[in-house]
Every structure is written in C-alpha cells, then in structure tokens.
Backbone of each chain as nested JSON, in Angstrom:
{
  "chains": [
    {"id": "A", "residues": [
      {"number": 1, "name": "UNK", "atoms": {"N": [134.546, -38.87, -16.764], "CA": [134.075, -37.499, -16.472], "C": [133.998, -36.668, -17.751]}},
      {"number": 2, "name": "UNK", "atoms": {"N": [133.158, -35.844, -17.752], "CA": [133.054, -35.292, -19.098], "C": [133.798, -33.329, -18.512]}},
      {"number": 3, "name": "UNK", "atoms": {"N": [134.441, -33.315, -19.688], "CA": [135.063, -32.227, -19.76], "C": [134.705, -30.955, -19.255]}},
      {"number": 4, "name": "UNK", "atoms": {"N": [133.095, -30.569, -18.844], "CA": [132.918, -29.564, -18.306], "C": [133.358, -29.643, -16.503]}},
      {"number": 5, "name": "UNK", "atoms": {"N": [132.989, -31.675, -16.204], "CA": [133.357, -32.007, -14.675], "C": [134.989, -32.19, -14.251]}},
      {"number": 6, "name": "UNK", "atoms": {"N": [135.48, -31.836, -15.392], "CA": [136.652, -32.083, -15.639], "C": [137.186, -30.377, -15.119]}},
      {"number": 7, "name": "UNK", "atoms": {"N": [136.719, -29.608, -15.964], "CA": [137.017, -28.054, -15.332], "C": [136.754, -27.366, -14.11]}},
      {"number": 8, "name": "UNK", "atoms": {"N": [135.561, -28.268, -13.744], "CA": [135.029, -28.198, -12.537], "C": [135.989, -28.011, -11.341]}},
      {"number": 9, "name": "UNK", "atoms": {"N": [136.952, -29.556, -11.308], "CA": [137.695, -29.703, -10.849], "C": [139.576, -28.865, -10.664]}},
      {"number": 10, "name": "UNK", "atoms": {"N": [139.48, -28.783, -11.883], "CA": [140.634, -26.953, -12.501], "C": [139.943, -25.853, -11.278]}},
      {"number": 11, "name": "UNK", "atoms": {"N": [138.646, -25.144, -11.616], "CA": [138.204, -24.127, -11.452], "C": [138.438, -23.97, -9.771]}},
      {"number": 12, "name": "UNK", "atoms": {"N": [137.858, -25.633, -9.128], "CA": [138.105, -25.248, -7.648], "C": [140.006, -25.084, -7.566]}},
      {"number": 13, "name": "UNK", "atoms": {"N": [140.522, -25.948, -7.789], "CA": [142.28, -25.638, -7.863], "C": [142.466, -24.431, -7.972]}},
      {"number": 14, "name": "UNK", "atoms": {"N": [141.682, -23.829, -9.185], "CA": [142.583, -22.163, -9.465], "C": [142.194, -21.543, -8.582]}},
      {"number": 15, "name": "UNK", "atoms": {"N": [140.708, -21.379, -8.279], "CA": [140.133, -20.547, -6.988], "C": [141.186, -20.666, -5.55]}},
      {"number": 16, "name": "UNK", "atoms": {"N": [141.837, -22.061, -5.464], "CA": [142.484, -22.161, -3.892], "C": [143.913, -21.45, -4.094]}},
      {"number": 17, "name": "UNK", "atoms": {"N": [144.578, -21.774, -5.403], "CA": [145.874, -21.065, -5.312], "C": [145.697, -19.677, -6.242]}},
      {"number": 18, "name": "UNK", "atoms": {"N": [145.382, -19.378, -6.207], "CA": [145.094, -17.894, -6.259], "C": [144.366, -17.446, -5.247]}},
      {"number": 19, "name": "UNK", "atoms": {"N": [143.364, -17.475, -4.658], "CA": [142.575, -16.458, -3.927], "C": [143.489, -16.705, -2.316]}},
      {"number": 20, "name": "UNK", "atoms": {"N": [144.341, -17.755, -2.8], "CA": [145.511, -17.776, -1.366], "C": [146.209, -16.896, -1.378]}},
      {"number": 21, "name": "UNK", "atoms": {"N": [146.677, -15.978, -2.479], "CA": [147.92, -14.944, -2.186], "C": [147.479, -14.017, -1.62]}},
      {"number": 22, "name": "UNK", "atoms": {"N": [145.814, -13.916, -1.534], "CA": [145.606, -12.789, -0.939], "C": [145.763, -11.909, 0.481]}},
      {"number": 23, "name": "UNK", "atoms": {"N": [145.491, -13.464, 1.482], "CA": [145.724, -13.259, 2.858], "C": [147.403, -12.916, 2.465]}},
      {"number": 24, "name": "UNK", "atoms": {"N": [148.13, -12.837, 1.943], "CA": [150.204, -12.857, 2.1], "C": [149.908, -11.508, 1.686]}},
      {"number": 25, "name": "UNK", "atoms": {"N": [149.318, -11.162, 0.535], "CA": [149.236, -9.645, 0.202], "C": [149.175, -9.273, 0.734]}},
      {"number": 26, "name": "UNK", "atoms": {"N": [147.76, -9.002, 1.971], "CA": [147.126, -7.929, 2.822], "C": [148.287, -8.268, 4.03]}},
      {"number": 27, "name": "UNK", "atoms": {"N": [148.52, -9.261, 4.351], "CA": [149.212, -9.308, 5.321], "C": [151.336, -8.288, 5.564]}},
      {"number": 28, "name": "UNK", "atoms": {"N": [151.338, -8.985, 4.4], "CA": [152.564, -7.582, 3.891], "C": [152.359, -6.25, 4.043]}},
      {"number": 29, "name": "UNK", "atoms": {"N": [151.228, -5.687, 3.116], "CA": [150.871, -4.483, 3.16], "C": [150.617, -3.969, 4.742]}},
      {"number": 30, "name": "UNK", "atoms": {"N": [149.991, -4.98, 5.8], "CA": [149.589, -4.659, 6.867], "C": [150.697, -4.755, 7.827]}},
      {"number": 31, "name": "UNK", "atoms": {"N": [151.571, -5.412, 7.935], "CA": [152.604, -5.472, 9.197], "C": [153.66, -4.847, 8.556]}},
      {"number": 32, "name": "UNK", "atoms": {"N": [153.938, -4.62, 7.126], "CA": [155.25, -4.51, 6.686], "C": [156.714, -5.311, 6.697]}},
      {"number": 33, "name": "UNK", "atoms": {"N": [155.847, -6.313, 7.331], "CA": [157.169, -7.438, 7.295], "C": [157.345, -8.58, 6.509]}},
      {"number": 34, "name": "UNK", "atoms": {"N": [158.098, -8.381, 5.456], "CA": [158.588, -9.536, 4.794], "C": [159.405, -10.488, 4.792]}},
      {"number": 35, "name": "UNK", "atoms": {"N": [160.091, -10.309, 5.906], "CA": [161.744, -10.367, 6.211], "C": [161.732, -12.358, 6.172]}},
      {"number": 36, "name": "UNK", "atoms": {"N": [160.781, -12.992, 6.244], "CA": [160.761, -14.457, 6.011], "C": [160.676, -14.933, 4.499]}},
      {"number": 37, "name": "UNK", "atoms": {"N": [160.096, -13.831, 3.516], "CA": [159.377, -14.417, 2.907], "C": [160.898, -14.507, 1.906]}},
      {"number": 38, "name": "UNK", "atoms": {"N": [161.138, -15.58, 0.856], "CA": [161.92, -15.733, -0.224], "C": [161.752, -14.838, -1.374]}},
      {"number": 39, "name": "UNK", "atoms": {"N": [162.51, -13.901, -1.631], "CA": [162.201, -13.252, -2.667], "C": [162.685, -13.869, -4.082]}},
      {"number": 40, "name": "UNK", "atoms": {"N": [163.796, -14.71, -3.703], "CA": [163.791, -15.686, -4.704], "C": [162.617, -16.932, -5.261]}},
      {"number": 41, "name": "UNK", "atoms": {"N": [161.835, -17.493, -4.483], "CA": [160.319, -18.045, -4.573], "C": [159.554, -17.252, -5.075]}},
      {"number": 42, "name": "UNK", "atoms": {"N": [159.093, -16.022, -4.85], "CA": [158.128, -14.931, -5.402], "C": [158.19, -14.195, -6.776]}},
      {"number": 43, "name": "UNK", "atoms": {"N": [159.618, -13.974, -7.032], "CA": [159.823, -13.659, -8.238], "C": [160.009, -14.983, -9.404]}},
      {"number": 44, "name": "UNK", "atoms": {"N": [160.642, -16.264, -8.865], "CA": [160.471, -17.087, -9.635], "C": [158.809, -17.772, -10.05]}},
      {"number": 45, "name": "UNK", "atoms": {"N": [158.398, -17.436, -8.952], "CA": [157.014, -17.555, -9.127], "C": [155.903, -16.837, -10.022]}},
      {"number": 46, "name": "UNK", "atoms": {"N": [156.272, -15.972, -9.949], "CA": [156.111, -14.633, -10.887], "C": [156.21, -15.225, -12.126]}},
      {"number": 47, "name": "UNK", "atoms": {"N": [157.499, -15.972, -12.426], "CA": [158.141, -15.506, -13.663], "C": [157.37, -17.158, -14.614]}},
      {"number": 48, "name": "UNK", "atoms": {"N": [156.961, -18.106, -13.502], "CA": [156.135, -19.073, -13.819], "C": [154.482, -18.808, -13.95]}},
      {"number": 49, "name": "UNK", "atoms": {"N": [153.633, -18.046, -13.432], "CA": [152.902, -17.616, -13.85], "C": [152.58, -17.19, -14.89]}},
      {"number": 50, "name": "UNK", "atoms": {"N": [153.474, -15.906, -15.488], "CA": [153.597, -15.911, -17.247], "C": [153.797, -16.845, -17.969]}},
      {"number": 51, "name": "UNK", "atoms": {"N": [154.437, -17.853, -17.421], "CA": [154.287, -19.224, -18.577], "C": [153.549, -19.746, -18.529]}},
      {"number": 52, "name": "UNK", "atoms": {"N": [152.877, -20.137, -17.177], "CA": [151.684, -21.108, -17.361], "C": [150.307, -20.164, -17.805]}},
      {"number": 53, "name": "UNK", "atoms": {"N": [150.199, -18.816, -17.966], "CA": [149.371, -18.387, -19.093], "C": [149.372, -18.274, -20.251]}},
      {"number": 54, "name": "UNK", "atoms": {"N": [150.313, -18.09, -20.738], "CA": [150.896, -18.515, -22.215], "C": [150.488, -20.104, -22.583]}},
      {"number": 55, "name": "UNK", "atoms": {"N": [150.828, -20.797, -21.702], "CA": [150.418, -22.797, -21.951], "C": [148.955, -22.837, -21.922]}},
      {"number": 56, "name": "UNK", "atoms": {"N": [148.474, -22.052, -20.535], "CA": [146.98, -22.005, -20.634], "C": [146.137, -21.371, -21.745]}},
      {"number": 57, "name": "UNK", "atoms": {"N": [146.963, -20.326, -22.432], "CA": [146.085, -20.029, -23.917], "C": [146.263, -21.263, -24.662]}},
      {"number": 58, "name": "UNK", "atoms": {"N": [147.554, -21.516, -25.116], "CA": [147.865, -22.54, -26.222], "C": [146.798, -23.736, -25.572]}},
      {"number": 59, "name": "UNK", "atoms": {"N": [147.062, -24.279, -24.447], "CA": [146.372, -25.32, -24.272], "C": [144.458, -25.569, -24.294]}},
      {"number": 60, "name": "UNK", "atoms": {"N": [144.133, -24.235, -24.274], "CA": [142.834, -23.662, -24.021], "C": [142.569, -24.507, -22.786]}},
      {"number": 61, "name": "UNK", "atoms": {"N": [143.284, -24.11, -21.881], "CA": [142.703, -24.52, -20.445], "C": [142.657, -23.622, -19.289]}},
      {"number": 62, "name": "UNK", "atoms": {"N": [141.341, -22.951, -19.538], "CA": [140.679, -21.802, -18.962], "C": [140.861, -21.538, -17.609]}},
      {"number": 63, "name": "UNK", "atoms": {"N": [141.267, -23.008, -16.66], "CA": [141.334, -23.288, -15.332], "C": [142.722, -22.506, -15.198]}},
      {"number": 64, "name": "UNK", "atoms": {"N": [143.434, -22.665, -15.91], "CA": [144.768, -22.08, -15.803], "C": [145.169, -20.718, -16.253]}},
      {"number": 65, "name": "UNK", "atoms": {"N": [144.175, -20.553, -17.229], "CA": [144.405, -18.71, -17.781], "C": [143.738, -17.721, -16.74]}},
      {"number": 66, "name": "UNK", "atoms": {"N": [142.888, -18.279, -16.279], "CA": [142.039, -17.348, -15.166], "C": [142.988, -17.281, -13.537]}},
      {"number": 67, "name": "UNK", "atoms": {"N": [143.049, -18.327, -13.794], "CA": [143.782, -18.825, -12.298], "C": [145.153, -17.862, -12.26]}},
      {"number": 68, "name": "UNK", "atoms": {"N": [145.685, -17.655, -13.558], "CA": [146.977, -16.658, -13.408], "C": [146.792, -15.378, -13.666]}},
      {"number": 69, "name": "UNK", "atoms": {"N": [145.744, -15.421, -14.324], "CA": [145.423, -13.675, -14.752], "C": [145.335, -13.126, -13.212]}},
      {"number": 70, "name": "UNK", "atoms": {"N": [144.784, -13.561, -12.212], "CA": [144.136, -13.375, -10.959], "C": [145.436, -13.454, -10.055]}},
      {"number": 71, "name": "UNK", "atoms": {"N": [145.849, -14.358, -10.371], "CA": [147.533, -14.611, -9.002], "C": [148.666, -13.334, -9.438]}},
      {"number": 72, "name": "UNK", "atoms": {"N": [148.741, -13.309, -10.623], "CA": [150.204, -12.679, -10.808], "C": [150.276, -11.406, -10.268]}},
      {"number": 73, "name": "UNK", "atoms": {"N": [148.757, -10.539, -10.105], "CA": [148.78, -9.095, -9.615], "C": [149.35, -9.136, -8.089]}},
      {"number": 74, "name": "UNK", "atoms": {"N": [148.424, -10.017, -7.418], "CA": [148.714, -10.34, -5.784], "C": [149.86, -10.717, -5.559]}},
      {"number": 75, "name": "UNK", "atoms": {"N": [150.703, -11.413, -6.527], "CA": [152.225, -12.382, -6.1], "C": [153.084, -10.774, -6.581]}},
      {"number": 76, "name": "UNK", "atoms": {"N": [152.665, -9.752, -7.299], "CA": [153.821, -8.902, -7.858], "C": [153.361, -7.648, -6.414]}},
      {"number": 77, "name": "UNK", "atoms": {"N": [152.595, -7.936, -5.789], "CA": [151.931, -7.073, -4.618], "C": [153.257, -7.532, -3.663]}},
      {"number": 78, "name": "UNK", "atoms": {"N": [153.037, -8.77, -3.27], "CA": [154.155, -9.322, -2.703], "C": [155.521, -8.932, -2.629]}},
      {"number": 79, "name": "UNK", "atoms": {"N": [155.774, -9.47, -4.102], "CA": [157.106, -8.931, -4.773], "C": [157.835, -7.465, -4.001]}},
      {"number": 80, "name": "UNK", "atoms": {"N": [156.501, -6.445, -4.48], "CA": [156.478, -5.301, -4.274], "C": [156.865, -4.779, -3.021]}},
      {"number": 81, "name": "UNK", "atoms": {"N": [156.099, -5.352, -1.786], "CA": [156.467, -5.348, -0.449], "C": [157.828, -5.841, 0.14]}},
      {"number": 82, "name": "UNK", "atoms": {"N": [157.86, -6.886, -0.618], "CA": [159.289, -7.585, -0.377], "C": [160.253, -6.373, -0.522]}},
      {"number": 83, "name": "UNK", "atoms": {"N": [160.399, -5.814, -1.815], "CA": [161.441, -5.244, -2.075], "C": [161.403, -3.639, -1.572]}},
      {"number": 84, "name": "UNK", "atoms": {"N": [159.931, -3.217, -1.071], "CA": [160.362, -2.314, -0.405], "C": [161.054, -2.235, 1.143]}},
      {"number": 85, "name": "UNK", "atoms": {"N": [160.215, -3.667, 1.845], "CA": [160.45, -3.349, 3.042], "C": [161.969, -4.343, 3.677]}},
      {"number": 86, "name": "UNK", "atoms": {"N": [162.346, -4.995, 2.425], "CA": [162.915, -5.763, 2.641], "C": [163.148, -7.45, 3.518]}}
    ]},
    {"id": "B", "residues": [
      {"number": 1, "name": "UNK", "atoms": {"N": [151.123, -24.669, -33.013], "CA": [151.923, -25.305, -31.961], "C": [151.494, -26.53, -32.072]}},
      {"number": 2, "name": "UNK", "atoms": {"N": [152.67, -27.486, -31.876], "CA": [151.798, -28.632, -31.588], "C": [152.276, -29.281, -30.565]}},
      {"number": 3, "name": "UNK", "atoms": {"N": [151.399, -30.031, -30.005], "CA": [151.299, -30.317, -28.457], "C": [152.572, -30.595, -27.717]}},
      {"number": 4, "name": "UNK", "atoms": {"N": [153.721, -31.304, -27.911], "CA": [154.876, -31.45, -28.397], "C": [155.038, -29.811, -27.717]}},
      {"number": 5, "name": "UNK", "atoms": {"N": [155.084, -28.976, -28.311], "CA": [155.492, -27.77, -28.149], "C": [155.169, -26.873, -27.259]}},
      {"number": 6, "name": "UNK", "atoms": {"N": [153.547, -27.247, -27.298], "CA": [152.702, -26.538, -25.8], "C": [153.247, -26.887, -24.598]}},
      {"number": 7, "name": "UNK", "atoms": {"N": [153.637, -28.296, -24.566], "CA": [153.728, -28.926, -23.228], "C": [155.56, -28.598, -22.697]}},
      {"number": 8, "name": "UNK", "atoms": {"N": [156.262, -27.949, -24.008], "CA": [157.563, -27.19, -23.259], "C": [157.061, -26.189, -23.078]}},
      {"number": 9, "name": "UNK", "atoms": {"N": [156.058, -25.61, -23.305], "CA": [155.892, -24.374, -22.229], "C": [155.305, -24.487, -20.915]}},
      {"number": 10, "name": "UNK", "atoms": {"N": [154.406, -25.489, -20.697], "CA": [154.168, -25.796, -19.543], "C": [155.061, -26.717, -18.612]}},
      {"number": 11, "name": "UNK", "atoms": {"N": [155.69, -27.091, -19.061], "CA": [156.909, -27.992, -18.096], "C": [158.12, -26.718, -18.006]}},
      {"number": 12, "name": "UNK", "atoms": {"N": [158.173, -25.346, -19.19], "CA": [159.191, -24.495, -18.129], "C": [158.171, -23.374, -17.236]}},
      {"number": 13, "name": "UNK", "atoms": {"N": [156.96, -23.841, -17.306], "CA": [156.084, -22.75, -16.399], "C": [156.379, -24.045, -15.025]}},
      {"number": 14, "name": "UNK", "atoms": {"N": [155.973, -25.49, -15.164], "CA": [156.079, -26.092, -13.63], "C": [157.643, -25.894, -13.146]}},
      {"number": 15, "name": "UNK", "atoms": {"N": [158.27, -25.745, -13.944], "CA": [159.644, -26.04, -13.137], "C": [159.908, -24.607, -12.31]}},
      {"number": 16, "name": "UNK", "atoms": {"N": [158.97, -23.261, -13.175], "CA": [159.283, -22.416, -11.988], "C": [158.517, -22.147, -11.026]}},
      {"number": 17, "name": "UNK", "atoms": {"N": [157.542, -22.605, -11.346], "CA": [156.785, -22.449, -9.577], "C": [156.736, -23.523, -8.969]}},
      {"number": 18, "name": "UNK", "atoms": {"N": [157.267, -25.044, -9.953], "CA": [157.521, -25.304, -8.715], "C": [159.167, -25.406, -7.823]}},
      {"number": 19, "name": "UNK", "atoms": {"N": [160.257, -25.262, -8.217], "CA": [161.475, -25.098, -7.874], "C": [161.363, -23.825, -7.37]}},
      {"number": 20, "name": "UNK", "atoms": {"N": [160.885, -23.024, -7.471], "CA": [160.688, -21.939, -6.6], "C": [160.276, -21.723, -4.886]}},
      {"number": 21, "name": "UNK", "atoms": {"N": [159.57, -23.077, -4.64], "CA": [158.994, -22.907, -3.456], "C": [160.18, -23.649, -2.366]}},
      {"number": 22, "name": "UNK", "atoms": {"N": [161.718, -23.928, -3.194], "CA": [162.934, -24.904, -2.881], "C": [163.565, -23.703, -1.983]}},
      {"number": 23, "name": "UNK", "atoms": {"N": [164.087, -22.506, -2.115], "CA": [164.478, -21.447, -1.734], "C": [163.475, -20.644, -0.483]}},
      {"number": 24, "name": "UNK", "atoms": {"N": [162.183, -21.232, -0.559], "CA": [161.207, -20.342, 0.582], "C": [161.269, -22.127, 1.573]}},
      {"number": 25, "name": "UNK", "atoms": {"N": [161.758, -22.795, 1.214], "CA": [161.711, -24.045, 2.124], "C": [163.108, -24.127, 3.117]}},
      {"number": 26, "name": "UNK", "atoms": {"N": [164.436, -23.924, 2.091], "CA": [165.313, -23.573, 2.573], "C": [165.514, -22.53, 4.373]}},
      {"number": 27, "name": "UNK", "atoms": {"N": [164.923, -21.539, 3.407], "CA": [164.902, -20.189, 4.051], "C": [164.439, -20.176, 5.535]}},
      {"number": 28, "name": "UNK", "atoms": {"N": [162.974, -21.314, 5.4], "CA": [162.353, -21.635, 6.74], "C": [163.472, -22.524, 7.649]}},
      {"number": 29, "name": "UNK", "atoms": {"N": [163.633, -23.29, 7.343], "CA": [164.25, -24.347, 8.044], "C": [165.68, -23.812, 8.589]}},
      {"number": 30, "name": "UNK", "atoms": {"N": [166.262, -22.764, 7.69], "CA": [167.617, -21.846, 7.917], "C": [167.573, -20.814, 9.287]}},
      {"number": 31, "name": "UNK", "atoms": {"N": [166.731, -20.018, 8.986], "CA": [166.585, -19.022, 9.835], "C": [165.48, -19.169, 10.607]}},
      {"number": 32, "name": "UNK", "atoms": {"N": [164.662, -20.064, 10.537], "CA": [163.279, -20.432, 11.712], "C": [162.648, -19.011, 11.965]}},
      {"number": 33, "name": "UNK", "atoms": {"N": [162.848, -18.399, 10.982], "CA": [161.87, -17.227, 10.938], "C": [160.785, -17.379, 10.218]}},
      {"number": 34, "name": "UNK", "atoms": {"N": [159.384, -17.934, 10.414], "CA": [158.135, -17.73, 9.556], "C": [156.932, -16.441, 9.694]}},
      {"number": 35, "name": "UNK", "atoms": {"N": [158.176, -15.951, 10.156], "CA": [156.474, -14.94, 10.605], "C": [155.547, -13.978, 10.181]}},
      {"number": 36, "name": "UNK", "atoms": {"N": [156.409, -13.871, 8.758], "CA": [155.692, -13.086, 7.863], "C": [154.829, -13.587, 6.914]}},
      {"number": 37, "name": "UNK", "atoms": {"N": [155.483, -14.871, 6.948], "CA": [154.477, -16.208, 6.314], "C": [153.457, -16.229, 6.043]}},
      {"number": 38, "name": "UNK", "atoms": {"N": [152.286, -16.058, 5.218], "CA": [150.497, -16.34, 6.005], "C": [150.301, -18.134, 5.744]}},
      {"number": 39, "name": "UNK", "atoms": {"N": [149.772, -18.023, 6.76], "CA": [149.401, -19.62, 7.169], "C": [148.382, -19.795, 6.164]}},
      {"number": 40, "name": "UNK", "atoms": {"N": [147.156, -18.828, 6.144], "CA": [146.2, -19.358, 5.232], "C": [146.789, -19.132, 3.395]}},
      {"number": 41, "name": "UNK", "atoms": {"N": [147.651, -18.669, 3.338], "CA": [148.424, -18.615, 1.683], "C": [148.708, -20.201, 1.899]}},
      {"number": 42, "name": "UNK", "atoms": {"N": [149.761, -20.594, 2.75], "CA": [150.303, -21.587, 2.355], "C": [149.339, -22.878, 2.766]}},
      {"number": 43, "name": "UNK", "atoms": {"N": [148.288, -22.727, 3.495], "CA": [147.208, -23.872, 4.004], "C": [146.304, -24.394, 2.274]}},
      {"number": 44, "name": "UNK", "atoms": {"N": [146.105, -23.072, 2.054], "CA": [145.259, -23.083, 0.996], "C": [145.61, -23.065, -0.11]}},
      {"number": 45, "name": "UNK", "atoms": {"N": [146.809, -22.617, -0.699], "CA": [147.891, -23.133, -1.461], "C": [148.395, -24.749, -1.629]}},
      {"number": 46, "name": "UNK", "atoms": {"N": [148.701, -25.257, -0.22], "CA": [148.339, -26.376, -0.85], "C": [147.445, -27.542, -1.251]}},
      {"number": 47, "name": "UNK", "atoms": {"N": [146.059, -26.901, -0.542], "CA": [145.202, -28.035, -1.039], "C": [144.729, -27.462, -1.683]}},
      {"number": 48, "name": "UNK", "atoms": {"N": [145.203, -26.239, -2.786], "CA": [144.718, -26.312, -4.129], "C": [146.038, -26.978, -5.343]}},
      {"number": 49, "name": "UNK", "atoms": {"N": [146.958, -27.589, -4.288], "CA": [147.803, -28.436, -5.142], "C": [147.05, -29.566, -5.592]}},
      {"number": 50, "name": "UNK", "atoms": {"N": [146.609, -30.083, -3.93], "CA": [146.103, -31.486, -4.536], "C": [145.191, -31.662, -5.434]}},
      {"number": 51, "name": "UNK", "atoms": {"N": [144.339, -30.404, -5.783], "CA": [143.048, -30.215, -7.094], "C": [143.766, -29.924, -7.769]}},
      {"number": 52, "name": "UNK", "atoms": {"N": [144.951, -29.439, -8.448], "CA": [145.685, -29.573, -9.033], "C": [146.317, -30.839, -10.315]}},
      {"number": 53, "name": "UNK", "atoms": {"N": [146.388, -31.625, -8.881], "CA": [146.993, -32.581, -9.376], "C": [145.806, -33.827, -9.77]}},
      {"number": 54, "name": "UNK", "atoms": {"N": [144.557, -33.556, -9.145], "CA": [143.434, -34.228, -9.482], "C": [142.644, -33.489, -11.144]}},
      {"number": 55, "name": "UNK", "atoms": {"N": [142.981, -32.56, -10.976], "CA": [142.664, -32.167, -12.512], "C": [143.898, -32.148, -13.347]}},
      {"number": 56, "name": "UNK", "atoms": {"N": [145.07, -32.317, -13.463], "CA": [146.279, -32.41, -14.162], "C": [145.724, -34.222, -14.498]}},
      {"number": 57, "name": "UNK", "atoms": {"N": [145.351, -35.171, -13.993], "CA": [145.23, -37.001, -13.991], "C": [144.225, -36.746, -14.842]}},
      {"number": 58, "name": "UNK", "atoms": {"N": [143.075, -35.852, -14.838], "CA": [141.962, -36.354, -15.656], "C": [141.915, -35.193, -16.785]}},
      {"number": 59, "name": "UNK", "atoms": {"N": [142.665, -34.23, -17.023], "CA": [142.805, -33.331, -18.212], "C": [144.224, -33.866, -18.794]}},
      {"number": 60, "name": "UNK", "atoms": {"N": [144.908, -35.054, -18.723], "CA": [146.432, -35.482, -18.797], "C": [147.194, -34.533, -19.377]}},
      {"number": 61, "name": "UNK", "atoms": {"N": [147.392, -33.26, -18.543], "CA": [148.14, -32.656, -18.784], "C": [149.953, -32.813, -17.455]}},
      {"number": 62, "name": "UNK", "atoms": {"N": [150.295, -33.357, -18.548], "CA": [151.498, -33.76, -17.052], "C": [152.371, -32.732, -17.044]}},
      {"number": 63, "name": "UNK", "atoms": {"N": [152.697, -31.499, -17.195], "CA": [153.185, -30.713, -16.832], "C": [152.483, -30.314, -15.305]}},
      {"number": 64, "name": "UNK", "atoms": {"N": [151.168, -29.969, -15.483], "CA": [150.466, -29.775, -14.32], "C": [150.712, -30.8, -13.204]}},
      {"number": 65, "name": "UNK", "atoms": {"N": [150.891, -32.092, -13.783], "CA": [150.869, -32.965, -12.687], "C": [152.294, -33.216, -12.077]}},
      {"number": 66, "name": "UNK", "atoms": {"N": [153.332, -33.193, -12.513], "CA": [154.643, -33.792, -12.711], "C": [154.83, -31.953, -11.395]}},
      {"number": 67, "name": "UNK", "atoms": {"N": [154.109, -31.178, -11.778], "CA": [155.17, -29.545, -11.204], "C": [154.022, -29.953, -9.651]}},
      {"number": 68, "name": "UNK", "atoms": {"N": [152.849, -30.217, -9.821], "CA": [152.263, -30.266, -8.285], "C": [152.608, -31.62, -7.5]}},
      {"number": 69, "name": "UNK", "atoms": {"N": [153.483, -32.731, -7.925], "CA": [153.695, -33.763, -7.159], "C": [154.761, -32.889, -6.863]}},
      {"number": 70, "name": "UNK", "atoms": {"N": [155.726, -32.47, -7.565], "CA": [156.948, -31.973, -6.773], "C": [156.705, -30.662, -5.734]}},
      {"number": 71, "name": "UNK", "atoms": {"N": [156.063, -30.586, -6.131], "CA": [155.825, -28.551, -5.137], "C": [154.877, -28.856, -4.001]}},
      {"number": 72, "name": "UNK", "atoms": {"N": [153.937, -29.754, -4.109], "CA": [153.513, -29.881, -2.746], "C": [154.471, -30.689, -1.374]}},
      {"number": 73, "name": "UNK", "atoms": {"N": [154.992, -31.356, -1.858], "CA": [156.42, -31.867, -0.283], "C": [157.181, -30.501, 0.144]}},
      {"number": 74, "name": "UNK", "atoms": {"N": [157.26, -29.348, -1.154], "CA": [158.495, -28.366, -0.855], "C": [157.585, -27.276, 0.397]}},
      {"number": 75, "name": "UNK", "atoms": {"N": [155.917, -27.269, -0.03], "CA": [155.35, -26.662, 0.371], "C": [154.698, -27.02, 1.927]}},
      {"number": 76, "name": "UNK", "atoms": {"N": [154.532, -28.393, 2.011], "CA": [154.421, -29.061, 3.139], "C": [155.109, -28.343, 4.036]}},
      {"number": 77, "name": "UNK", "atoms": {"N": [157.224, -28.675, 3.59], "CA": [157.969, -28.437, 4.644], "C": [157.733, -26.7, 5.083]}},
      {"number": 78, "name": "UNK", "atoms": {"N": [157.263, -25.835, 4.272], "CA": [156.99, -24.534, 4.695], "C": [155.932, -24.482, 5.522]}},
      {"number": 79, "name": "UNK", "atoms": {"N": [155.255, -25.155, 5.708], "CA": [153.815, -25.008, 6.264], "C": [154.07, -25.897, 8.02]}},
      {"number": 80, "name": "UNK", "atoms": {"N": [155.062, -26.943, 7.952], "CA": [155.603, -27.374, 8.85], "C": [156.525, -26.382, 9.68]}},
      {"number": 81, "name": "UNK", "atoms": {"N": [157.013, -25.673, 9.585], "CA": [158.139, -25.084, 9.529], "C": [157.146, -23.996, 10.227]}},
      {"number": 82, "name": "UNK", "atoms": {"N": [156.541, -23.253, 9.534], "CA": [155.383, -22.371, 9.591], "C": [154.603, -22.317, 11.603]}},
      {"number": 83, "name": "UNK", "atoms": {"N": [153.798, -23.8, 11.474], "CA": [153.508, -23.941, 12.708], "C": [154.416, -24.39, 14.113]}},
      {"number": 84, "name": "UNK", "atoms": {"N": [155.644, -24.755, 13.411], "CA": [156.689, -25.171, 14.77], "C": [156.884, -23.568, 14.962]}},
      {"number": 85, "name": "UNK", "atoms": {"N": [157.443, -22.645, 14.104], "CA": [158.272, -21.265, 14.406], "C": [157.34, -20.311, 14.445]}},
      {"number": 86, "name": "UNK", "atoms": {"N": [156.002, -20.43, 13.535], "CA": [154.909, -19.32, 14.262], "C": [154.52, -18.095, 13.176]}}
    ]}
  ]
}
C-alpha cells in the first residue's frame, strides 16, 4: 500500500474515535447524567490525548494529530459534565 | 528525536488511553449502571479501534497497535455491559 492508502486507512480510524465523543457530549449536556461514566477513564484519557499529539507531531502522522486536536475538546466537554453534575 | 524516543511518547500516550478504559470497565460490571453511557460513543469507538489497529500493522507504528489490541477487549466489556444494563 502506498502511504497516502496507508492514511487513508488512519483518517477513517480518527474520524470513528473522535466524531464518537460526540453523541457522550451532547448526551451529558442533555440528560445531565453522568453518574456511570468513569471519571477516572475520561481524565486519563484526556491526559493520553496530549501525548498522542505530541507523538503525532514528532511522528508526522497527521491521522493522529487531527484525530486529537478534534477529541480532546469533546472528552474535556465530558470531563466538564462529569464534574459538574457528578 | 529519534525514533527510539518518539515511540516513548507514544507508548506513554497508549498506556493512557488505553488503561484508562480499565476503570470505566470496572465501574460497569460493579454498579450495572450504564446509563449515561452512549452506545453510539462506545459502538463507534470501537470499530474505530479496529482501523486503528489496521493502520498501526501497515504504518508499523506499535505503540498504536500494542494500546488498540489492549483497549479494544476493555472496551468490548463496556459495550457488553452497556446492552445487558441499558
């Protein structure tokens, strides 16, 4: 496979786990209930996102810098809900 | 950096998202509370593991691959967990 079919394959990945936090976002914001969700998972999650953009610069693997630039707002949305509503 | 070096940043970015999803797996199976859960986060979450892990084999980046073999079983059991409790 040549490297652009190669990103190809990144690009759909980043699109599925990222554009997934979104339904958890709206859904927080909308019922106000977090009370399942791990706030230990979300913030560690969080805190892996900043690394794997940092790897994704160094590595220049675009599938992964985009893919987190895009997740970390929605997962700290989360976060956010979590810790207000508990 | 050299690669050597990149790839400890991406093996401490997999270890936190994916050991992170160990505590939201817990949590389900503990309290059989999913209901704040979104089904389509975690549906679509993980089959953007498995592109994941299909672009981690052909970009050989094994941080990517080594953090989505482990995080998709943790994520399974949430998604299991998910449709038994609702």
């Amino acid at each position: 496979m040549t490297p652009a079919e190669i990103n190809l394959v990144g690009y759909i990945a980043a699109a599925c786990t990222t554009l997934c936090w979104l339904p958890q976002a709206v859904r927080a914001i909308r019922t106000r209930d977090t009370a399942a969700i791990s706030l230990w998972t979300q913030g560690l999650f969080a805190i892996g996102i900043v690394f794997w953009l940092i790897y994704g610069v160094l590595a220049a693997s675009w599938p992964v810098v985009i893919s987190n630039v895009v997740a970390l707002p929605l997962v700290l949305v989360v976060i956010a809900m979590k810790i207000r509503y508990g």
